[in-house]
C-alpha positions in Angstrom: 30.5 -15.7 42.6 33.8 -14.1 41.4 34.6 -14.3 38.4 37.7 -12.5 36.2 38.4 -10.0 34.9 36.1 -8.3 37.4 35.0 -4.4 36.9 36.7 -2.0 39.5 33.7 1.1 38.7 30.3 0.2 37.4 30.0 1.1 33.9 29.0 4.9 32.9 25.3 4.7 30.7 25.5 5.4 27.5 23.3 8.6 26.9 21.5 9.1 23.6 20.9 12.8 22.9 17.3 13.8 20.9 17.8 15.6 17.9 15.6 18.7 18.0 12.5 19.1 16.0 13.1 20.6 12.9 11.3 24.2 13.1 8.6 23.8 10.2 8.5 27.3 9.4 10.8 28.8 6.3 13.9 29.8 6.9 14.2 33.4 6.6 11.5 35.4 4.8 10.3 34.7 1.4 10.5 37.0 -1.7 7.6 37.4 -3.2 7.5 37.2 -7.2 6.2 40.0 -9.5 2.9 39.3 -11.3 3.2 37.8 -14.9 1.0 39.8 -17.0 0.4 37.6 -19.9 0.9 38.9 -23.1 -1.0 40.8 -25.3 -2.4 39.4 -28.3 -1.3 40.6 -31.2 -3.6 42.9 -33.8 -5.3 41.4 -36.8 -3.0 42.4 -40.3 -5.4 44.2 -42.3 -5.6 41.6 -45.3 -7.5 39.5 -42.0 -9.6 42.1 -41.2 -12.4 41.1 -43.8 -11.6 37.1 -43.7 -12.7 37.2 -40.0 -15.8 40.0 -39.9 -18.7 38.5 -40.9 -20.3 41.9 -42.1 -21.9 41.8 -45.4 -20.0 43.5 -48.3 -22.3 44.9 -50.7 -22.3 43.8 -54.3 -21.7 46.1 -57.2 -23.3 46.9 -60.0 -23.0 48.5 -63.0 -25.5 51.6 -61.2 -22.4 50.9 -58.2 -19.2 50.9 -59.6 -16.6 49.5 -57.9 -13.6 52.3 -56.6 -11.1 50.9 -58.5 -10.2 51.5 -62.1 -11.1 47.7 -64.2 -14.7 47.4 -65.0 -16.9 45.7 -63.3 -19.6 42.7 -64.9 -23.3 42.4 -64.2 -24.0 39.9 -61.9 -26.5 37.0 -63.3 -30.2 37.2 -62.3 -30.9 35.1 -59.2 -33.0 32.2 -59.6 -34.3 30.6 -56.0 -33.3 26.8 -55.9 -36.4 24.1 -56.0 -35.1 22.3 -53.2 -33.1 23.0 -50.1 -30.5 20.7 -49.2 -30.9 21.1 -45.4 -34.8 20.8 -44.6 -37.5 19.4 -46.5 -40.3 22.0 -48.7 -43.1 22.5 -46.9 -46.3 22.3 -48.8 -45.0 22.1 -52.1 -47.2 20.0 -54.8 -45.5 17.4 -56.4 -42.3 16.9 -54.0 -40.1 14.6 -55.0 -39.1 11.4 -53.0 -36.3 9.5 -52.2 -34.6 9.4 -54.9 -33.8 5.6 -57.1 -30.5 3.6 -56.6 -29.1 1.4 -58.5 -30.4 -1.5 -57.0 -34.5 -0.1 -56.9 -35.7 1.7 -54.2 -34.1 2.3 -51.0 -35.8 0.3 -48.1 -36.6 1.2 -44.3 -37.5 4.6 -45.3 -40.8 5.9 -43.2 -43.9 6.2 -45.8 -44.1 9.4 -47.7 -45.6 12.4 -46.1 -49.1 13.2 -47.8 -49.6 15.7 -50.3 -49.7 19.2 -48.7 -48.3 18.4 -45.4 -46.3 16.2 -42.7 -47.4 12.6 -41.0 -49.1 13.1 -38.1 -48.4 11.1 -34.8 -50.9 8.1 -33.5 -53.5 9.8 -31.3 -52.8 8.7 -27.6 -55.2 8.3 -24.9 -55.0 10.9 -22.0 -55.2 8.2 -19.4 -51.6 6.7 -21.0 -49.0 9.1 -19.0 -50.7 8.8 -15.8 -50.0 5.0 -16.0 -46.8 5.0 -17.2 -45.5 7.7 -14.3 -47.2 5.7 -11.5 -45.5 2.4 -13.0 -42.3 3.9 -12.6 -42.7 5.5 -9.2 -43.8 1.6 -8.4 -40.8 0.2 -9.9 -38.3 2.8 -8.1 -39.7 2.0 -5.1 -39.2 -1.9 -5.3 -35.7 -1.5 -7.0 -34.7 0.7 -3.8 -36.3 -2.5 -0.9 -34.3 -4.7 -3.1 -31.2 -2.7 -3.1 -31.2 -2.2 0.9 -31.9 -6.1 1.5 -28.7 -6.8 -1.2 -26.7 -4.1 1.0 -27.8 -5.4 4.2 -26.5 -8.9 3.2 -23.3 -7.6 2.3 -22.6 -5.4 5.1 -23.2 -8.3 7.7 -21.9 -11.4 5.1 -19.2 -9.9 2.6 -16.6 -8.2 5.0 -15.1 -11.4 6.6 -15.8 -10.1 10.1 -14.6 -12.3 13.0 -13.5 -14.5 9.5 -10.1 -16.5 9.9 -7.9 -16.4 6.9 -7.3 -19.8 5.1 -4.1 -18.3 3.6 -0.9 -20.2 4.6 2.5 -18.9 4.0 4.6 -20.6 1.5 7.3 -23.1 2.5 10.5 -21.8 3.3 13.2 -22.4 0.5 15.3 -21.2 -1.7 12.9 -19.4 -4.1 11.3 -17.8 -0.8 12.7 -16.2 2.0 10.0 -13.8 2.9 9.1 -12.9 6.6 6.3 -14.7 6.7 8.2 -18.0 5.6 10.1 -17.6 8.3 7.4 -17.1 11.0 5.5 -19.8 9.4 9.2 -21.8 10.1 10.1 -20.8 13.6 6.7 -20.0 15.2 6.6 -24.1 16.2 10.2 -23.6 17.4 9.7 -21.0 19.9 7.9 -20.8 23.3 7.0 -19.0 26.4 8.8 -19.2 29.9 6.8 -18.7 32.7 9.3 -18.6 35.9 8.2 -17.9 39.6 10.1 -17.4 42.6 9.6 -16.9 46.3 9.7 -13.3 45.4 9.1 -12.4 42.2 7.4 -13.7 38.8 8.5 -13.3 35.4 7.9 -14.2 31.7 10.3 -14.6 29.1 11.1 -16.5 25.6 13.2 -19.5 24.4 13.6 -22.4 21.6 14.0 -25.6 21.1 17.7 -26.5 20.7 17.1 -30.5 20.2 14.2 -33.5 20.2 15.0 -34.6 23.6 12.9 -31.3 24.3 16.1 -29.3 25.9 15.4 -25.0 25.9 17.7 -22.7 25.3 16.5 -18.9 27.3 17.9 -16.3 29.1 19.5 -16.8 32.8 18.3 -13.6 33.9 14.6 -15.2 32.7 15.2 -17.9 35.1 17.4 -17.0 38.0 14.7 -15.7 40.3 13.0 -19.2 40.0 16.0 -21.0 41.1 15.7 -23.1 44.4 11.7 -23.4 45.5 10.6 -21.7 42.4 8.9 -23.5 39.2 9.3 -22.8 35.7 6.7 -23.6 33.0 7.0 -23.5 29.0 4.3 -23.1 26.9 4.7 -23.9 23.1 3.3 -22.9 20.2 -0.5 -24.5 20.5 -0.9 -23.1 23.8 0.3 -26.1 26.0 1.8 -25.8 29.5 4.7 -27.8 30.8 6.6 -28.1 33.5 10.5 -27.4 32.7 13.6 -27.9 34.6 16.8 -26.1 35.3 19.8 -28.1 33.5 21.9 -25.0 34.0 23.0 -21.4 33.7 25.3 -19.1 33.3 25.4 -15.4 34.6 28.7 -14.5 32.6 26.6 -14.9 29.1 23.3 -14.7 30.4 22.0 -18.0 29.1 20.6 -21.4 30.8 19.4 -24.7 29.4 15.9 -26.6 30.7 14.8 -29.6 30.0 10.4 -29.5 29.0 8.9 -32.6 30.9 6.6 -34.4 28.7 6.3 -32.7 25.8 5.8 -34.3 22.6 6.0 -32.3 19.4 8.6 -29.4 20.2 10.3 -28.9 16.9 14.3 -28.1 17.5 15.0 -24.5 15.3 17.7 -24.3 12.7 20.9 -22.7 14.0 22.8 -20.0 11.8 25.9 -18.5 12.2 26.2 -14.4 13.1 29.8 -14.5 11.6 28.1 -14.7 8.3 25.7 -11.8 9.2 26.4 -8.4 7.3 25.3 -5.1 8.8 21.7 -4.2 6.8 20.7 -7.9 6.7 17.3 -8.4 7.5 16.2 -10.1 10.6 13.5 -11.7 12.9 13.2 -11.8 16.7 10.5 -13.6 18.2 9.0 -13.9 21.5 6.8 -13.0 24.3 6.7 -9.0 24.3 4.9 -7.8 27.5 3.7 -11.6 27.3 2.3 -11.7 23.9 3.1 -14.9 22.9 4.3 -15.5 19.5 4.8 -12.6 18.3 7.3 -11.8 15.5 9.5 -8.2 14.9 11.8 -7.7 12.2 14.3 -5.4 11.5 17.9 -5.4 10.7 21.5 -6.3 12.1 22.6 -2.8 13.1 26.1 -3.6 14.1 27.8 -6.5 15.0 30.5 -6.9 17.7 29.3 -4.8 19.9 30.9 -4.3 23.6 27.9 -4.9 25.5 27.5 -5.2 29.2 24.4 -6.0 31.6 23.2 -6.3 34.8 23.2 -4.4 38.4 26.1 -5.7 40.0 29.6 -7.6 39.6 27.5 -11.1 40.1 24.8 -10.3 38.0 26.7 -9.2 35.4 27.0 -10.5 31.7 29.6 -9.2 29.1 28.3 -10.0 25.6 29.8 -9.4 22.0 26.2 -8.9 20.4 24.9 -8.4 17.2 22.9 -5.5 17.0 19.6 -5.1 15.9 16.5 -2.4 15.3 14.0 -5.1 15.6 11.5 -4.4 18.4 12.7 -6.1 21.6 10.6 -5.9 24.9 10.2 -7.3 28.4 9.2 -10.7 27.6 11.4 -11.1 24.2 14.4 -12.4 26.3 15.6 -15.6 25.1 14.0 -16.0 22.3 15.7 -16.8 19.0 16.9 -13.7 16.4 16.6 -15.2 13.1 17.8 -14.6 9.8 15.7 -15.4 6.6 16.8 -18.3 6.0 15.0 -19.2 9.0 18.2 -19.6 11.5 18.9 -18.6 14.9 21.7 -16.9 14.7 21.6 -15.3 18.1 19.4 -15.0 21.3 17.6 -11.6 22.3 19.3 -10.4 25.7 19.4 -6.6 25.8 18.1 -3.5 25.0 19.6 0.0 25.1 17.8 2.7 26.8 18.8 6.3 27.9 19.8 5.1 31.0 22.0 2.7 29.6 22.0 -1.1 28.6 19.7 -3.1 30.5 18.1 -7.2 30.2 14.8 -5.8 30.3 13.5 -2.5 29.2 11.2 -1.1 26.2 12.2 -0.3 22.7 13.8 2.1 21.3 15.4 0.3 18.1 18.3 -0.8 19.4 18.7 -4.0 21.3 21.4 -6.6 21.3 21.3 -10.5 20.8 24.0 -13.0 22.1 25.9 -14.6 19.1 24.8 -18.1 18.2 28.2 -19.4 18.4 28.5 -18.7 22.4 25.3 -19.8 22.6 26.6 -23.3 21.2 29.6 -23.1 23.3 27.9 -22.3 26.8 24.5 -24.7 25.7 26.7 -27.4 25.1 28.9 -27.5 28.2 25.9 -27.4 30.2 24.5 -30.5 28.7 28.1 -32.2 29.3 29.0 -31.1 32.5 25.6 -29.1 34.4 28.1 -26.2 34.5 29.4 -23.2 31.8 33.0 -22.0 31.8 34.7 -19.2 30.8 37.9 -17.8 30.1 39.8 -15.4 32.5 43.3 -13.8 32.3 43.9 -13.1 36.2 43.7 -9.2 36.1 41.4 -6.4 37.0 40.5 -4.0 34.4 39.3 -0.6 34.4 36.0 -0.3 33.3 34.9 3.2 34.2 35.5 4.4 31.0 36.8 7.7 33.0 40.3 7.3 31.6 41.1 9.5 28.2 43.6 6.7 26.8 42.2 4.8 24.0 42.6 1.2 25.5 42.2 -0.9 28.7 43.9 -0.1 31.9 44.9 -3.2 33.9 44.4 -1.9 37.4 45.7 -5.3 39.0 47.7 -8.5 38.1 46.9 -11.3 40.3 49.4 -13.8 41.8 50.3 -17.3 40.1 47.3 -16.0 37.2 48.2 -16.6 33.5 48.5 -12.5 33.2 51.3 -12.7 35.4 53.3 -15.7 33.9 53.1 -13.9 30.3 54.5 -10.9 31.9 51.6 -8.5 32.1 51.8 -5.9 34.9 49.8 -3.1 36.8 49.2 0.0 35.0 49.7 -1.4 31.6 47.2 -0.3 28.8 46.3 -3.2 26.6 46.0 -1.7 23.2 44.8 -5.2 21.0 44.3 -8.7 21.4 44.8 -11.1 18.7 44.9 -8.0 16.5 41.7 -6.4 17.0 41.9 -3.2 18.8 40.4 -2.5 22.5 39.1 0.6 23.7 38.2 -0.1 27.2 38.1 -2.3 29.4 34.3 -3.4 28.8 35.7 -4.0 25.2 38.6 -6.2 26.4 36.9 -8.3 28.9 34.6 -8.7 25.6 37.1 -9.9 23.6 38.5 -12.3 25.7 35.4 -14.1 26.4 34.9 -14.7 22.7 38.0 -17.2 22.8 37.9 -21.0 25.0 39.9 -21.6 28.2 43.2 -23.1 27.0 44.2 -21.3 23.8 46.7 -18.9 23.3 46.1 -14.9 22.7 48.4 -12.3 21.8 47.9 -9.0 23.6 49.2 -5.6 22.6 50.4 -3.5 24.9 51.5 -0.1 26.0 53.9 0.0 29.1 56.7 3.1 29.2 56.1 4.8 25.6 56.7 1.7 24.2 54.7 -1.2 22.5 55.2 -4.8 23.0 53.9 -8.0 22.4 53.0 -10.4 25.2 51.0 -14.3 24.7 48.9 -15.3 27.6 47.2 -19.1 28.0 43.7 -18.2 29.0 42.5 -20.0 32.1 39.3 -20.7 33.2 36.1 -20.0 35.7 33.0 -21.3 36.5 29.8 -19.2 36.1 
């Protein structure tokens, strides 16, 4: 199938270069800091000297006069008291009680000790500790069978092994907009395709676009089924059906089927990417490595990005995809990207990988999604018509991306093409079209396949030193 602009050169890969390891050891050698000697504390002043000793000063008398010059008194004979006030008198006759209050005697005190000494204890038998030891050892024992039964019960009963969850996720809404609200949302919306040719077998994802049970999925998901292969969809419970082929398109990478007999499919909300901002948080689901529903999120990355796939002229698709870090594997293409309002707002095609940008490949955080809009465009003529078209100029472009000119090189103008009737010829470098500025010629081919057949674009160009203005009426291709 030819289709236009075609690409003179196969696309160089894009290489991503590792950062190296950051060496853990310090950088250059460390000084190492001199010891802190705390300080010293300082003496005691004299006049503190005595207030902290507790050595005994000796008392003077008039036989020990003191060394200074006043004289000194004699010091009153000491009388012992009758009581102490820290421990009761031992064996004193006539020790007095507790003493009266004001309201009679105090009460809960233990009865007086007899005259001449304290109350003794209640004699206790010898056999008494014996019992009372072997009664505990007995009672250990039985709180420790006890314990183990109580543990066994919860170790095989309390930690929900093999348990399902009855926790739902809330609705989706306005006052909700969490990941799991939208899984909850799209799960029922997106399935598994199951395509087998006379060669090869593949899996891939999709969702309902309407009630009459019509799929939207990848082309390169489907392609190898085409002619005696089948295709089967399985949905969200696990059910198989057989699907059919409305149509495809290898420019965008997308194609349509049509689920026999299934009741149930619920069509998914469709978004818009224009209204995506870069950092926006995101949701791809599909069949990773055929895991059926499964659900990544990340976050759009970029948007409007040049992005070009597949192994030959015929097999190749020229997107201008949103971006995304969400984990996208073998097996994710076609299904919906999501945002959190729980809308597709673009279909998972492409993932990059260090030998450049391929439909199927593992992740490495960046992958790509077709907008929703082309999806609406392309989807839609398919239903009308079996067939998807898109635009063309009638020129060759450069796509090798070996030229050091910032902008596309048109290699060729073809005869009686719309390039040709606006005035566009070989060797011009296209610099913008419709005001939004080209780099190369995967960039331009890019750009012009996000406008219809039939309207009219202004391209920028270079030709001589000079800049110019030329509009073309885009025509139009099948494929």
């Amino acid at each position: 199938m030819s289709h236009d602009p075609t690409a003179s050169n196969e696309p160089t890969s894009p290489s991503y270069e590792q950062q190296p390891a950051a060496d853990p050891r310090p950088d250059g050698g460390s000084e190492e800091s001199p010891a802190t000697t705390p300080d010293q504390a300082p003496a005691p002043m004299p006049e503190q000297a005595d207030a902290t000793t507790y050595e005994p000063v000796a008392a003077t008398t008039p036989e020990s006069p003191s060394s200074g010059d006043e004289p000194t008194l004699p010091l009153p004979p000491y009388v012992a008291p009758a009581t102490s006030p820290f421990a009761p008198e031992q064996g004193v006759v006539g020790a007095p009680g507790p003493a009266q209050g004001p309201f009679g005697p105090p009460t809960g005190f233990p009865p007086a000790a007899p005259v001449g000494g304290r109350a003794r204890r209640p004699a206790v038998p010898g056999w008494t500790w014996p019992a009372m030891a072997a009664t505990a050892l007995v009672l250990g024992l039985l709180g420790g069978v006890l314990g183990a039964g109580i543990q066994e019960r919860i170790d095989t009963s309390n930690l929900g092994l093999g348990a399902t969850s009855t926790r739902t996720a809330p609705p989706l809404g306005e006052d909700n907009d969490s990941i799991a609200a939208v899984a909850n949302e799209l799960l029922p919306s997106t399935v598994q395709v199951l395509a087998t040719g006379t060669a090869a077998a593949g899996t891939g994802s999709g969702f309902v676009l309407d009630s009459a049970g019509h799929v939207v999925t990848n082309n390169h998901v489907v392609a190898g089924a085409t002619g005696n292969g089948t295709v089967e969809v399985v949905d969200s419970s696990g059910s198989v059906y057989d699907a059919e082929v409305i149509g495809r398109s290898s420019v965008y990478d997308l194609a349509v089927l049509k689920v026999e007999g299934a009741k149930g499919l619920r069509p998914a909300s469709l978004g818009s990417s224009d209204d995506l901002l870069v950092g926006d948080e995101v949701v791809a689901f599909g069949a990773p490595l055929g895991l059926s529903q499964t659900v990544t999120a990340g976050i759009v990355s970029a948007k409007n990005r040049p992005v070009t796939t597949g192994a030959s002229n015929d097999e190749s698709s020229f997107i201008n995809a949103v971006q995304t870090d969400a984990a996208i594997n073998p097996g994710n293409s076609g299904g919906p990207l999501v945002d959190l309002q729980g809308r597709v707002v673009g279909v998972n095609t492409a993932i990059a990988t260090t030998g450049g940008v391929v439909a199927e490949a593992g992740n490495i955080g960046v992958g790509f999604a077709i907008p929703i809009e082309q999806v609406k465009v392309t989807a839609d003529q398919i239903l009308r018509t079996g067939k998807a078209r898109y635009p063309v100029i009638g020129a060759r472009v450069d796509t090798s991306k070996n030229n050091k000119l910032v902008g596309a090189v048109i290699d060729e103008v073809l005869a009686n093409s719309p390039a040709q009737s606006a005035g566009l010829e070989d060797r011009d470098l296209v610099l913008a079209v419709d005001g939004v500025r080209v780099t190369d010629g995967i960039s331009l081919i890019v750009r012009i396949r996000t406008f219809q057949p039939g309207d009219e674009v202004e391209f920028t160009v270079r030709r001589d030193d000079q800049e110019r203005t030329l509009t073309i009426t885009l025509g139009s291709e099948v494929g």
